[in-house]
N, C-alpha and C positions, 0 to 999 in steps of 0.2 A: 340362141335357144331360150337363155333365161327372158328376154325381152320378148320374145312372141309367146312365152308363158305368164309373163306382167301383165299386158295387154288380155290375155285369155279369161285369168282370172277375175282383173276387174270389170270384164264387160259381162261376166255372169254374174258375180258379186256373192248368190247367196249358196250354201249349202249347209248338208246337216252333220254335226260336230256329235261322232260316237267314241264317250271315253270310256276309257276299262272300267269306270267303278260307278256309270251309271246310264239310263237311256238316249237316243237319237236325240239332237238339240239345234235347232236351225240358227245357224250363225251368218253373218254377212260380212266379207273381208273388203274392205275401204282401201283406197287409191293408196292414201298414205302410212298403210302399214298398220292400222290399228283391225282391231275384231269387235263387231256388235255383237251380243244375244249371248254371251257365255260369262259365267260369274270368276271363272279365272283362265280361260284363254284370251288374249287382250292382245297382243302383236303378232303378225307372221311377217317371215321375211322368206325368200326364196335360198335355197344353196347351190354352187356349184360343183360340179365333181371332174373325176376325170372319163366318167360317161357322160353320156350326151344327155341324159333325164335327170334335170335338180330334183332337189327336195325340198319339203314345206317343212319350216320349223315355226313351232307355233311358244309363244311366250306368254310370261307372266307380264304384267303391266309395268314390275320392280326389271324386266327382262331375266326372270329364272326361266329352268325349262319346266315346259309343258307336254308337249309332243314333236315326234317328229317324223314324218310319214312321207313311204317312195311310192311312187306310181308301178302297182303291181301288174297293170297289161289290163285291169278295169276299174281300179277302183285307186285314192290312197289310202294304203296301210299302213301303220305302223306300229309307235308303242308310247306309250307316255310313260310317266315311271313308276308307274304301277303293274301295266299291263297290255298287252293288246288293245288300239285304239283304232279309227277308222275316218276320215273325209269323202263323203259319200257327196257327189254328185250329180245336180239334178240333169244337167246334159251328158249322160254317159258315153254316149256314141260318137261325142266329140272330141270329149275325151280321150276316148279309145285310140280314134283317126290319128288324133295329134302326137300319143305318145308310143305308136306301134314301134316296137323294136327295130333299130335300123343297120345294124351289127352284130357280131359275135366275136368270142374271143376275149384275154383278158389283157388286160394293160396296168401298170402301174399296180399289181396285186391288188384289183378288182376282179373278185372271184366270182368265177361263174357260177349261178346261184339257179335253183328252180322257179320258174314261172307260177306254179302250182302252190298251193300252202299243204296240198296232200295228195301224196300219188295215189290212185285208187287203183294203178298196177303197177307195183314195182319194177315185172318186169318188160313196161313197155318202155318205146323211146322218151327220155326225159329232156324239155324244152329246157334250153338254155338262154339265160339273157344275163347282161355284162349288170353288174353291179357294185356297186364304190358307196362311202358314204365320209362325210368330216364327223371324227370323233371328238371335236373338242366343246361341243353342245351338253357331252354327257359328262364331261369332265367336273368332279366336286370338291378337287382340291387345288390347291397350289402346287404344280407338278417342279417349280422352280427350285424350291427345298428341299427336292431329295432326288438320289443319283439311284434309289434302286426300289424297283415297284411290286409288286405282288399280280397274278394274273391268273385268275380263277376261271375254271372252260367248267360249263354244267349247262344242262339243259329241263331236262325233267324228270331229276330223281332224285325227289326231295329227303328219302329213307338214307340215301349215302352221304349226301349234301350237309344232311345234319351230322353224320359221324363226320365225317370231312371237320367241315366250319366249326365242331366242337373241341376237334382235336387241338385245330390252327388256335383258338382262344386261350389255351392251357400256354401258347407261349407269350413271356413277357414282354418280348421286344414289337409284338406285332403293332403297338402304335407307333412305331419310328416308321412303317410303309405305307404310301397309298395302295387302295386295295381296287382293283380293277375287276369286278364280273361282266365276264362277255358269257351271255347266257343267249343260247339258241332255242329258234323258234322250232318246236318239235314239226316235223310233216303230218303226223296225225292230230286234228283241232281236238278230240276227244282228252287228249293228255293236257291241253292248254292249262287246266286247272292244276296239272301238279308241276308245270313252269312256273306262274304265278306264286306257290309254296315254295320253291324253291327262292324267290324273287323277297319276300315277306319274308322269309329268315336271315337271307343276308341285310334286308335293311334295318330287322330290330336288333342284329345281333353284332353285325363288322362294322369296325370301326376306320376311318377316313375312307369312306363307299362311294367309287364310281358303277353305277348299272351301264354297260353297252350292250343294251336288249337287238338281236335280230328280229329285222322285219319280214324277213323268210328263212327258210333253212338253209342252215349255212354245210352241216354235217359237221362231224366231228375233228377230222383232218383240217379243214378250211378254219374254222373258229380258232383250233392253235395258232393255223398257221400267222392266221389274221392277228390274233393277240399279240404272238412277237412282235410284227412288223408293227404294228400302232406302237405298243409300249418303248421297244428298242431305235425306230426307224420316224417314227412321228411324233411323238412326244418326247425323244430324245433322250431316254433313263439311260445310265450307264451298265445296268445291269437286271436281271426280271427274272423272277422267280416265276415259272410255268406249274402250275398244280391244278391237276383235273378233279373231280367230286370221288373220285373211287380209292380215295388212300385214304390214311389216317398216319399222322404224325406225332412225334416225342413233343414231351412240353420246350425243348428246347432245341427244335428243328432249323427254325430259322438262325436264329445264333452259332449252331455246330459250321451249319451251311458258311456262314458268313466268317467264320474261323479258315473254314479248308478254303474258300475263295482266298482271303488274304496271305495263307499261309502258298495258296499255287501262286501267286504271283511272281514267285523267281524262278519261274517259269515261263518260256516265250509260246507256249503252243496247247496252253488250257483254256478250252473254250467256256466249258462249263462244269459244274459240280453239282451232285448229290448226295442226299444221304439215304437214300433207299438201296438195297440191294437184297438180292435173294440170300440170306446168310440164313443155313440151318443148326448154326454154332449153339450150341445152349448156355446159361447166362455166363460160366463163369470163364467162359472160351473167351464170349464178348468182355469181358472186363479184360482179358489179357490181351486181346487186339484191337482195342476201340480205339486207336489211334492209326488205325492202318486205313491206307488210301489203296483203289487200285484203276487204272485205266479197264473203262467197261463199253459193250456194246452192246448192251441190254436194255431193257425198257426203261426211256425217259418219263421218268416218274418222281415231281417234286424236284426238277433239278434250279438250277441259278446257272442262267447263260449271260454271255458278256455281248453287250454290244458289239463288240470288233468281230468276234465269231458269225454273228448272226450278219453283221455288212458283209462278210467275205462268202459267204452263202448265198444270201438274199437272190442276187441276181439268178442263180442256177434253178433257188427254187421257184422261182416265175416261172423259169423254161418248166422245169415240172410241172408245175401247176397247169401254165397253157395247154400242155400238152396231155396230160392224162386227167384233169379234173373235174372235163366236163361233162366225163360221166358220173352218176352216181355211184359212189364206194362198190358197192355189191354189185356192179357191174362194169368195171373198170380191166385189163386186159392186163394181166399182169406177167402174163409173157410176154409182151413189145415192155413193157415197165422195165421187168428184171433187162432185158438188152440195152434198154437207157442206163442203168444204173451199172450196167459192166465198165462203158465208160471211167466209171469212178472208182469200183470196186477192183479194176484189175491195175489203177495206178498205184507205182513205188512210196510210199509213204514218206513224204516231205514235208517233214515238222516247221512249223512257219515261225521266224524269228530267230535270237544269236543263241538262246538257250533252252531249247527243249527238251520234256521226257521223252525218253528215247524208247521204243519199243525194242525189248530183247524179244527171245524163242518162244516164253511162255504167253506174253501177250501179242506176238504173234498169230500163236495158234487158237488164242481166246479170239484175236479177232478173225481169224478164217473159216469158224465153224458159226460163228454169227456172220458174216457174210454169204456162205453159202444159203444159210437159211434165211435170210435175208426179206423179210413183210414186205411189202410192197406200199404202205402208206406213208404218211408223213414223217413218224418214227424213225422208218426205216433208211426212206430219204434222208432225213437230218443226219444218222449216223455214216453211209455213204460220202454226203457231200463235206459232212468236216471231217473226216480222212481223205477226201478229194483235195480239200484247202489245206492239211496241216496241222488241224485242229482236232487235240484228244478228250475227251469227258473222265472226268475224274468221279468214282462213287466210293464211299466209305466201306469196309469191308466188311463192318459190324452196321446192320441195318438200324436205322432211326425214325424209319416208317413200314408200313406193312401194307401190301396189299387187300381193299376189300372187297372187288369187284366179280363177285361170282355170277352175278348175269349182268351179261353187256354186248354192246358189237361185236368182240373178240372172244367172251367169255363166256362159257357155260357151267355151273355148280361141277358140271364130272371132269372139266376142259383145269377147272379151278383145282379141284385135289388132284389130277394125273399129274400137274406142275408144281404140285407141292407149296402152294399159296398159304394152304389151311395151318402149314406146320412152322411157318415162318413168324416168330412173334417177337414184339416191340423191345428193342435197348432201349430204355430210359436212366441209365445208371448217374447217380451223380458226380460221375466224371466226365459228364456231356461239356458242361459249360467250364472246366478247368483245363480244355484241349488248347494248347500254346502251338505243338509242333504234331508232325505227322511223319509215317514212315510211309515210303511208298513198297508196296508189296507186289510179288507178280503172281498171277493168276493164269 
């Protein structure tokens, strides 16, 4: 494939180079890898995946990145690191012929992704084609030097984005992590502009910043899911902080975090940790339990998961994913879901390794009444399948983030006060950072 796209491209040679921060510019890609007519696109080289459609990655002369654009079913699109970019083609129809889809289904967590950059009916049938891409073009640190990464899911909402990314600044430790935004292309282009604002705060603001912009939409579920697996699975960190745009954190989240991770480790069957939780204690409850941990099956929010939990998953969550993802969220079947997930939901809880916490009656029943209600998205899958494998989540009982997501996918301002969101508010106390040991408490 890459050789009859080699051959394709240099026998057309010329097209026109549209990047985000300025007009259409007629470029000509040369046999051996260089670019005429552009003042900093200067090399392209082809990529392969584990679909059948490479990609064009387009370089700086020094070889930095520039762009990097998939064949969307008529055009390249993609994103440079600024913003939406485009290789526009003067033989389109040859194009077209050459790269028409020749499969479905996902492989190797190549998520099925829309054909479309915007459905103009939700609720019609939504065209599927297999999509993959190598993340290590966007990559802008040395991922050698450090065993635990940070992974920020946003798309276009730049109003939470900034409480988010203002909170995460107030902590100290935050330059010991590379910082990963996988930010999704919204399906409406009208919003494209408050993507980009979203994209311009984290680059004037986070420090050691990888951007992994989508070239289409990915949805909300896919982008987590994808973010694990690249962070934990492909670039190999031993551990990754998951934090969506709708929270807001204590100035000393990531350090508590990284306290309870070290302190669960005589433990054989903690997958992961957080410090959020719905605690409606008032302050001086929290200063008398902020040393309490408790096994939760409640919203993954802000947590730290370990490599070993997310291998011992991985594979099941493909089967998920094949199987129920390539419909759109809002139309996904989540009666045949929930039957999928009985599978997992009705097995005897076997703690994986020589020393696990052991679930007694009360977190039993904590998790029975969260299983029965049981989401049907990625969340909900994750908590399924690491009690499928053995694997318990550990949240701090005194909260160190709060939610702030009053309108969202899930969330509506009245969905937000009937759950008692609005009444839940920030531990900061300064005995965050003096936490040595923990009690485990039942719930």
């Amino acid at each position: 494939m890459i050789e009859k796209m080699q051959k394709l491209i240099e026998v057309q040679e010329s097209f026109d180079f549209v990047p985000s921060t300025s007009n259409s510019r007629p470029v000509k890609f040369k046999k051996e890898g260089k670019i005429e007519g552009d003042p900093v696109a200067k090399r392209w080289k082809l990529l392969s995946s584990s679909g059948e459609e490479p990609a064009i990655l387009i370089q700086s002369d020094e070889g930095g990145f520039v762009a990097r654009l998939n064949w969307d079913g008529k055009t390249f699109y993609g994103r440079d690191s600024v913003g939406v970019c485009e290789l526009r083609s003067k033989q389109s129809d040859e194009w077209i012929d050459f790269f028409r889809p020749k499969r479905e289904g996902l492989l190797d967590m190549s998520f099925a992704v829309t054909e479309k950059k915007v459905i103009d009916n939700p609720d019609s049938k939504v065209k599927k084609t297999d999509f993959s891409y190598d993340i290590k073009p966007f990559i802008n640190v040395d991922v050698d030097k450090y065993d635990t990464a940070i992974g920020i899911i946003a798309c276009d909402r730049p109003g939470y984005f900034d409480m988010f990314m203002k909170s995460l600044l107030t902590n100290k430790t935050l330059t010991d992590y590379p910082i990963f935004l996988f930010i999704d292309l919204p399906e409406d282009q009208s919003k494209y502009s408050l993507m980009h604002e979203v994209e311009r705060l984290a680059h004037e603001n986070l420090p050691n910043l990888s951007i992994i912009p989508r070239s289409v939409n990915f949805g909300c579920g896919r982008n987590i899911i994808d973010a694990r697996d690249k962070l934990l699975s492909t670039l190999g960190f031993k551990k990754a902080f998951i934090f969506e745009d709708d929270m807001e954190v204590s100035s000393t989240y990531l350090k508590f975090c990284e306290s309870m991770w070290s302190w669960s480790r005589q433990f054989s069957n903690v997958g992961a940790v957080q410090g959020w939780s719905k605690c409606l204690l008032n302050n001086e409850e929290k200063k008398k339990r902020n040393k309490e941990v408790h096994v939760t099956y409640t919203n993954l929010w802000g947590y730290l998961m370990g490599a070993d939990c997310w291998s011992a998953i991985r594979e099941d969550f493909i089967d998920y994913a094949d199987k129920f993802m390539q419909e759109a969220y809002n139309r996904r079947n989540s009666q045949v879901i929930h039957t999928w997930m009985d599978t997992w939901r009705k097995l005897d809880f076997k703690p994986t390794g020589d020393n696990p916490i052991s679930l007694d009656s009360n977190s039993l029943r904590h998790k029975q009444y969260h299983f029965e209600n049981t989401p049907t998205g990625q969340d909900g899958t994750t908590n399924v399948l690491m009690h499928g494998h053995g694997f318990v989540r550990l949240a701090s009982s005194v909260n160190r983030g709060v939610y702030i997501g009053r309108e969202g996918i899930h969330s509506t301002p009245a969905m937000f006060r009937k759950d008692k969101y609005d009444l839940v508010s920030m531990f900061n106390g300064p005995s965050d950072n003096r936490i040595k040991k923990f009690e485990v408490r039942n719930v």
